[in-house]
PLY file of the C-alpha trace (Angstrom):
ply
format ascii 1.0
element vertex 161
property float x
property float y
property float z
element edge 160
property int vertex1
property int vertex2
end_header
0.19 -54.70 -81.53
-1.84 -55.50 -84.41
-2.29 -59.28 -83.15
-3.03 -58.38 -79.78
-6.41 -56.11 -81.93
-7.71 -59.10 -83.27
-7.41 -61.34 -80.13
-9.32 -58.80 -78.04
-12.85 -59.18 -79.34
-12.53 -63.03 -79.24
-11.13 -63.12 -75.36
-14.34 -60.83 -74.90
-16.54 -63.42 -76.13
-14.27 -66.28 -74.12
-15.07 -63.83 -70.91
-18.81 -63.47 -71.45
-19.62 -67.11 -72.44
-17.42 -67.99 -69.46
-19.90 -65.74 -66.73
-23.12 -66.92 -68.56
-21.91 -70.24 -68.37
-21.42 -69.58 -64.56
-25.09 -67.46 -64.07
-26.43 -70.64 -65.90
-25.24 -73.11 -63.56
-27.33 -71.83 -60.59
-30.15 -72.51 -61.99
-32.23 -75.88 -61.43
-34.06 -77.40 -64.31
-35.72 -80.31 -62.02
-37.86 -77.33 -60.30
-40.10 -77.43 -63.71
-43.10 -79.66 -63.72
-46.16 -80.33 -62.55
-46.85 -80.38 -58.38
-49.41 -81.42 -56.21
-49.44 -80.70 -52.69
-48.69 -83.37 -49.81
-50.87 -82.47 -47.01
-49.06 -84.75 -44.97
-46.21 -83.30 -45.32
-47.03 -79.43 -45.33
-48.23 -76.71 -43.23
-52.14 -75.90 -43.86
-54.90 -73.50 -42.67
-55.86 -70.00 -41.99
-53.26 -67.48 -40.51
-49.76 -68.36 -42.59
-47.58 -65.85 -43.88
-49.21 -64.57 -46.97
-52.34 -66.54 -46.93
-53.38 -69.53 -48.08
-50.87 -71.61 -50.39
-50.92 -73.47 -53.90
-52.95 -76.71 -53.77
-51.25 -77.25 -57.43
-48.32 -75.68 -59.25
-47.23 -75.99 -63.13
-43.86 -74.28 -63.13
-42.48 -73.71 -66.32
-38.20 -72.67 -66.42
-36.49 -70.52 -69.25
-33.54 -68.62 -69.34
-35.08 -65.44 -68.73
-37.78 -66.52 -66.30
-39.57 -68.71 -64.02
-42.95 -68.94 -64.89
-45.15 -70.77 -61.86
-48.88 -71.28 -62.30
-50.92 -72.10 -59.02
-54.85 -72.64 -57.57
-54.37 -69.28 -55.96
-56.38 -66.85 -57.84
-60.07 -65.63 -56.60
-61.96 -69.20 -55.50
-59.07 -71.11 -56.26
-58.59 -69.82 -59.97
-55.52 -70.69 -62.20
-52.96 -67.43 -62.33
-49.79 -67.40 -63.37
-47.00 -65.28 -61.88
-43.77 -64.99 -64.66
-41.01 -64.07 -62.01
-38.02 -62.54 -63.96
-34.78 -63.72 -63.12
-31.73 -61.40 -62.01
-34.17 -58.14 -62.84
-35.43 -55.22 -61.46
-38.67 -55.60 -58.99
-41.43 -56.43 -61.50
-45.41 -56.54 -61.35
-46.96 -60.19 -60.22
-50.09 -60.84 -59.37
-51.73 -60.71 -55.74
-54.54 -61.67 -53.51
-57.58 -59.19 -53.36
-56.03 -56.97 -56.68
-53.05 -56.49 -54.31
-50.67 -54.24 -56.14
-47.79 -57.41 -56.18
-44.17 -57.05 -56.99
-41.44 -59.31 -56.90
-37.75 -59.88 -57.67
-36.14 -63.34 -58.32
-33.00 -65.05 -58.49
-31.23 -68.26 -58.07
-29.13 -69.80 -55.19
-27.47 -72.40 -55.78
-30.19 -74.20 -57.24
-33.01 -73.07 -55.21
-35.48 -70.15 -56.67
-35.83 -67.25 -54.45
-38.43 -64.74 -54.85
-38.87 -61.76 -52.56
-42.77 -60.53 -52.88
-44.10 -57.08 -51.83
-47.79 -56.66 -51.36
-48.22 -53.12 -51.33
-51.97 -52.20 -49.82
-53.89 -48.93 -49.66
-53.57 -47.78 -45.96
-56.27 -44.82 -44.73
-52.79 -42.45 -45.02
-50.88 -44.17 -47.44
-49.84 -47.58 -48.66
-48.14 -50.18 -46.58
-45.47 -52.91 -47.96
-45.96 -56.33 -46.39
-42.84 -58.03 -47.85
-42.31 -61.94 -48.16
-39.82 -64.55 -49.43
-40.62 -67.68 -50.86
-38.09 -70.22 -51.54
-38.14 -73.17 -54.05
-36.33 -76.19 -53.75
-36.11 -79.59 -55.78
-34.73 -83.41 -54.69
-35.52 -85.61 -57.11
-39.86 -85.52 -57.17
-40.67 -83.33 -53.97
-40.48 -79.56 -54.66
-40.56 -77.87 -51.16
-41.82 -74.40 -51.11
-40.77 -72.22 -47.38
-42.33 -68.64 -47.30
-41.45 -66.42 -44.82
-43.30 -63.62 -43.97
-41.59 -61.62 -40.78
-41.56 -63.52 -37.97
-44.17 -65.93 -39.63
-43.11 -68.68 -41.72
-44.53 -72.28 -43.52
-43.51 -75.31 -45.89
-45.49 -77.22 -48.32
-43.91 -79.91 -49.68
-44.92 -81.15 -53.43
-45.00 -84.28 -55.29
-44.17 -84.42 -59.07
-47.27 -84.94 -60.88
-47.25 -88.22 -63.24
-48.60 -88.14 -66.40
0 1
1 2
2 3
3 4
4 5
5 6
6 7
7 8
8 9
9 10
10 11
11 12
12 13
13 14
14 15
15 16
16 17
17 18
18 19
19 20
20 21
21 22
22 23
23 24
24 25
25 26
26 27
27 28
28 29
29 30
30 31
31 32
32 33
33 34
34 35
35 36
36 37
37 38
38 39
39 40
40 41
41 42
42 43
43 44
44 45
45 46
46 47
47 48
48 49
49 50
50 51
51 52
52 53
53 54
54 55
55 56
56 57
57 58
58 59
59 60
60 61
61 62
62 63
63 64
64 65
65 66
66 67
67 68
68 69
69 70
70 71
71 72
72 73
73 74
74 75
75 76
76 77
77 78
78 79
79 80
80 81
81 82
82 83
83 84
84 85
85 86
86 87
87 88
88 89
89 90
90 91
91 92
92 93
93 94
94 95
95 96
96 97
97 98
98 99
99 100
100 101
101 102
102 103
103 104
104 105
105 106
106 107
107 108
108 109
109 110
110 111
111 112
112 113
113 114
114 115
115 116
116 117
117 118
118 119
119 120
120 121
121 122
122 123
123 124
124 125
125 126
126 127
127 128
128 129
129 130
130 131
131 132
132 133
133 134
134 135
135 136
136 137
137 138
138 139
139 140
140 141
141 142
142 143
143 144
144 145
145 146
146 147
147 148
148 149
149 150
150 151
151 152
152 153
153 154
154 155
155 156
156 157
157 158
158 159
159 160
């Protein structure tokens, strides 16, 4: 009895290295760098699902987080939105002040991030929810957001240094 004691903690740690090992593995490394858009290649102009996209993305990866800075502020400002991975819905930020919130994970290699603008309504708020997906082959990032019925790709190139 006394053996089987002592071998409990350490098939504990066998058991949680083993599932962070496994979380770990679903996440994609490649999607960090710098982006620049392909116009060629992506959907542009007024009317898409959640407004205008990034022109540029720096996207930064940790174990915690996803950290993806874009052109997408007021007049094209720098913002950064620090998407926390496997965690409750947390505060981003959003067009116009938007109240933003979003929850992230990853699928078998790709980033997914569901957003929810929430806006003031004349009664009450509203919740326009969105999901944007990130994706990596070698140096194209492809970003798909749908929105509803409404959806768009952009389609990145790796920035050289």
């Amino acid at each position: 009895m006394t053996s089987l004691i002592k071998r409990l903690p350490l098939a504990a740690l066998a058991v949680a290295v083993a599932l962070s090992v496994g979380v770990g593995a679903q996440s994609n490394p490649q999607i960090a760098g710098n982006w620049e858009i392909d116009t060629a290649k992506s959907v542009t102009g007024r009317g898409r699902a959640g407004g205008p996209g990034p022109d540029r993305m720096i996207i930064k990866v940790s174990p915690a987080e996803v950290a993806v800075t874009s052109d997408t502020g007021v007049n094209r400002a720098r913002e950064t939105a620090a998407y926390k991975l496997d965690a409750p819905e947390h505060e981003v930020p959003g067009p116009l002040s938007w109240n933003s919130r979003a929850k992230s994970t990853w699928d078998s290699g790709r980033l997914v991030v569901t957003i929810a603008r929430i806006i003031e309504g004349p009664t009450a708020p509203f919740r326009i929810e969105m999901k944007d997906v990130y994706s990596v082959s070698g140096d194209v990032l492809t970003l798909e957001r749908t929105q509803g019925v409404q959806s768009w790709k952009s389609v990145f190139n790796r920035r050289k240094q």
